[in-house]
N, C-alpha and C positions, 0 to 999 in steps of 0.2 A: 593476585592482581594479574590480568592478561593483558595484553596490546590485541586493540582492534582497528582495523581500516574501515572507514566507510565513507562511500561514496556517495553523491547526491545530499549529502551532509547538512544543507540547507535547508531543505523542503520540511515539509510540514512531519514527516515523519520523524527525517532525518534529524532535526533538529531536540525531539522528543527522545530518541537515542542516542544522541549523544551526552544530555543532560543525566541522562539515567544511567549510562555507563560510566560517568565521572564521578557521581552520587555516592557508587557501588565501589570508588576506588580502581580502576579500569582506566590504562592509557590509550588515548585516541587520537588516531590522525585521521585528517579530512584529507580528503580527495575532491577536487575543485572538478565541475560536470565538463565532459569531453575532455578529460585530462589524461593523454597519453604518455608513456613512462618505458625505458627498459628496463627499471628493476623497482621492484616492492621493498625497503626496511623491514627487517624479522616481523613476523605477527603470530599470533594466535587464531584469530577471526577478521574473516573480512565482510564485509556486509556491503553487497553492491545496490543498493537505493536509485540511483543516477537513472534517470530516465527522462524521453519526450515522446507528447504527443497527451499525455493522460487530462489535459487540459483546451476547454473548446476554444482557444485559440491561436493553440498550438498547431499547427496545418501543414509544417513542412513536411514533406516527405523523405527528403535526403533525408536532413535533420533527424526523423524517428530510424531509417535503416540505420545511419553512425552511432545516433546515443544510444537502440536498444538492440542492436545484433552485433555492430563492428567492434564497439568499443567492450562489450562486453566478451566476443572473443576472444580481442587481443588480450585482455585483464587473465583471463583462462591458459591462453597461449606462453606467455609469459610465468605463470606458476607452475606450469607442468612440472619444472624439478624444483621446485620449492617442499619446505614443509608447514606445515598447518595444521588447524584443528578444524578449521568448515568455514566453507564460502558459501554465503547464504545469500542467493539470487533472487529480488524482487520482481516476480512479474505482475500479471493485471487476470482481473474478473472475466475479463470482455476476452479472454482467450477462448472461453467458453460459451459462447452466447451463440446463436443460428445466424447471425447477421454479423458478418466482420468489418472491422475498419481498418485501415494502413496501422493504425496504432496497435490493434490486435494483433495484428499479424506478424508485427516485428518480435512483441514481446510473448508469441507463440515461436516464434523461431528461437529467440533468446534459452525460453523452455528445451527448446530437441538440440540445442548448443550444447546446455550445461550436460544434459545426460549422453550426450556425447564422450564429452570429455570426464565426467564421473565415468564413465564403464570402460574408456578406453585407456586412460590411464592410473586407473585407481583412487582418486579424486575424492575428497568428502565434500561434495558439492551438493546442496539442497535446493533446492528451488521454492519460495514461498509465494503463493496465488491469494493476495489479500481482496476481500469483497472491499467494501463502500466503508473506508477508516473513516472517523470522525471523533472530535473531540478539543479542547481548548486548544488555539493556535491554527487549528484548520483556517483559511480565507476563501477557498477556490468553489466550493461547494454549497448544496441546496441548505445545510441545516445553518451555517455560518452568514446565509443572504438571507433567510428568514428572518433570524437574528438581527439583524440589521436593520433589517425594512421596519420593527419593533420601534428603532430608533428612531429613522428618517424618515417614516411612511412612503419609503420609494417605492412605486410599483415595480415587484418582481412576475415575468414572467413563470407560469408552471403546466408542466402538464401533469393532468389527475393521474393515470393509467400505472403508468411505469413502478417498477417494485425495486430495491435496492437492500439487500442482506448487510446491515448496519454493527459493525466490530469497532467496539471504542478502541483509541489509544493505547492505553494501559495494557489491552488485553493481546494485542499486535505486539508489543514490546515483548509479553511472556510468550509469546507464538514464537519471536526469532531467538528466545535463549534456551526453548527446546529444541527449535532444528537446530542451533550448535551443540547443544547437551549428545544431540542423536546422532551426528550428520554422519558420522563414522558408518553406523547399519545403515543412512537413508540413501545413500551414495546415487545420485542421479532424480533420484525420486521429487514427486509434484504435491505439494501439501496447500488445501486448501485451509483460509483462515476466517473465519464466517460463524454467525450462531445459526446457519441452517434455516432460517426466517425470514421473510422479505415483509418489508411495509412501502404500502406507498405514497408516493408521494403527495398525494392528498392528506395519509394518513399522518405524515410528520407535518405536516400545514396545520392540520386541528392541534396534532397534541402541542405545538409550541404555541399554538394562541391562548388552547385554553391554560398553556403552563403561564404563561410571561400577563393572559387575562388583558391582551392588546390586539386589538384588530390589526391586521396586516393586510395591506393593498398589493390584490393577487391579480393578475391578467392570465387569465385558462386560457393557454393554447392547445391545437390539436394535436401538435408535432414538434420536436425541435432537435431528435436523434432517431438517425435510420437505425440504432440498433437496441434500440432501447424495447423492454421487455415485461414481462406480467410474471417470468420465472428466473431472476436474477437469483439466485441463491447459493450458498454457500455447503458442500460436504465435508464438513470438518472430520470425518470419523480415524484420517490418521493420523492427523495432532491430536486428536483427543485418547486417543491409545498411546501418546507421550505423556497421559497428564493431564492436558493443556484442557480450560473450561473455560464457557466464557464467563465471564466474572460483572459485567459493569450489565445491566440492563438497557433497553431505547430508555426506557424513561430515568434510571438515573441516568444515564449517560446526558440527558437533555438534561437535566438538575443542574449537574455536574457544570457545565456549560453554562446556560444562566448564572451561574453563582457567580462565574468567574467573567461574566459578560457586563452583571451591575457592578463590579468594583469595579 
C-alpha cells in the first residue's frame, strides 16, 4: 500500500483516480485547487492534476499563471528536500499545437519548470501531456454534449474540421502508474498520452448517432477556436516503451459510455 497526493482531486480525471487508487488499497489525500502549504505529510506519489484555463469559460488569466506555473512551482519548491517515489505533472495537448493560447502557455511553462527542477536537483519528476481524455463522468466536452443532445434534442453547436486524438479514461489511469513505475529514469522528461489517431469531430457526430440510432440537432459553425486543428495528435512512443497500450478503442470507448449513459 502507498500514500499518494493528488491535486485537482475533483475534476473529471481526478476523481477517476482517486477511485481507482482506493479500489487498489492505496492511501489518499486530496489537495483542494490553489491550495498552498509549507509542508507535504510523508508520500510516495504525488499526482499534480490542478489546473485552469482547460475549459472554454475559463478566461482568467491571472487565474491560469497561479493555477498552472505559480502553484505548481511552489508544490516543486517545497519538495526539494523531501523524499519520494515520483511527481507526476499534468500538462495539456495544446502545448503543442502551431496556434497558442494563455492556457498553453502556462502549462508549456509548467513543462520547462518540472525539468528544471528534475535535472537540477535530482527530482523523479514526469511530466504527463494527455490528448482529448474522455469517458463516463466526463461533463465539459464534445462526446458527453453529444450525448445529451440524444436526450434533450438541444442544439449543439459543432465545427466539422477539427481532429482530436481520443485516450479513454482507463487507459490515462495506466499511463500515470507507468510514469510512477519509471519516474526514477524519466527524471524531467515529457510523455505524450494518446493512440496516435485523430478523428473528427464530424466523425464522432456520426458514430454516436449511428450508435445511440437518434438524430442529434447540430448547428455547423465555421469557427469557435483560434487554435483548433486537422493534426491534433498524439506521439505516444515513450509510454509505449514502458509498456503502456492503448487498450479501450473510440468505438468501445463510446459503448462504454452509452451503457453507462442509459442507466
Amino acid at each position: 500500500m502507498s500514500k499518494y497526493i493528488v491535486s485537482g482531486s475533483h475534476g473529471f480525471v481526478g476523481e477517476s483516480l482517486v477511485k481507482d487508487l482506493k479500489l487498489k488499497g492505496h492511501t489518499v489525500r486530496r489537495i483542494p485547487h490553489a491550495h498552498y502549504t509549507a509542508r507535504f505529510p510523508a508520500f510516495d506519489y504525488f499526482i499534480h492534476l490542478s489546473a485552469y484555463g482547460n475549459r472554454i469559460d475559463q478566461t482568467n488569466h491571472r487565474e491560469m499563471i497561479n493555477a498552472n506555473i505559480l502553484q505548481l512551482q511552489w508544490y516543486l519548491l517545497i519538495l526539494i528536500k523531501s523524499k519520494f517515489k515520483a511527481f507526476i505533472n499534468f500538462s495539456s495537448s495544446s502545448v503543442s499545437l502551431p496556434v497558442q493560447s494563455m492556457y498553453s502557455i502556462t502549462k508549456g511553462c509548467g513543462e520547462i519548470i518540472c525539468e528544471y527542477y528534475a535535472q537540477k536537483y535530482d527530482m523523479p519528476i514526469v511530466t504527463l501531456r494527455p490528448y482529448t481524455i474522455y469517458g463516463p463522468g466526463d461533463e465539459n466536452h464534445l462526446i458527453p454534449t453529444l450525448f445529451e443532445a440524444t436526450r434533450t434534442n438541444k442544439a449543439v453547436d459543432i465545427v466539422k474540421e477539427p481532429h482530436h486524438d481520443y485516450v479513454y479514461i482507463s487507459d490515462v489511469l495506466a499511463a500515470i502508474h507507468a510514469a510512477t513505475n519509471h519516474a526514477n529514469k524519466l527524471k524531467g522528461q515529457v510523455l505524450d498520452v494518446g493512440s496516435g489517431i485523430s478523428y473528427s469531430n464530424l466523425h464522432i457526430f456520426n458514430k454516436i448517432q449511428a450508435l445511440t440510432k437518434k438524430k442529434i440537432n447540430v448547428k455547423y459553425v465555421k469557427k469557435m477556436r483560434e487554435y483548433d486543428t486537422k493534426k491534433w495528435r498524439a506521439n505516444p512512443v515513450k509510454l509505449m516503451k514502458l509498456g503502456w497500450r492503448q487498450k479501450v478503442t473510440i468505438d468501445q470507448g463510446l459503448k462504454n459510455i452509452y451503457a453507462e449513459f442509459r442507466t
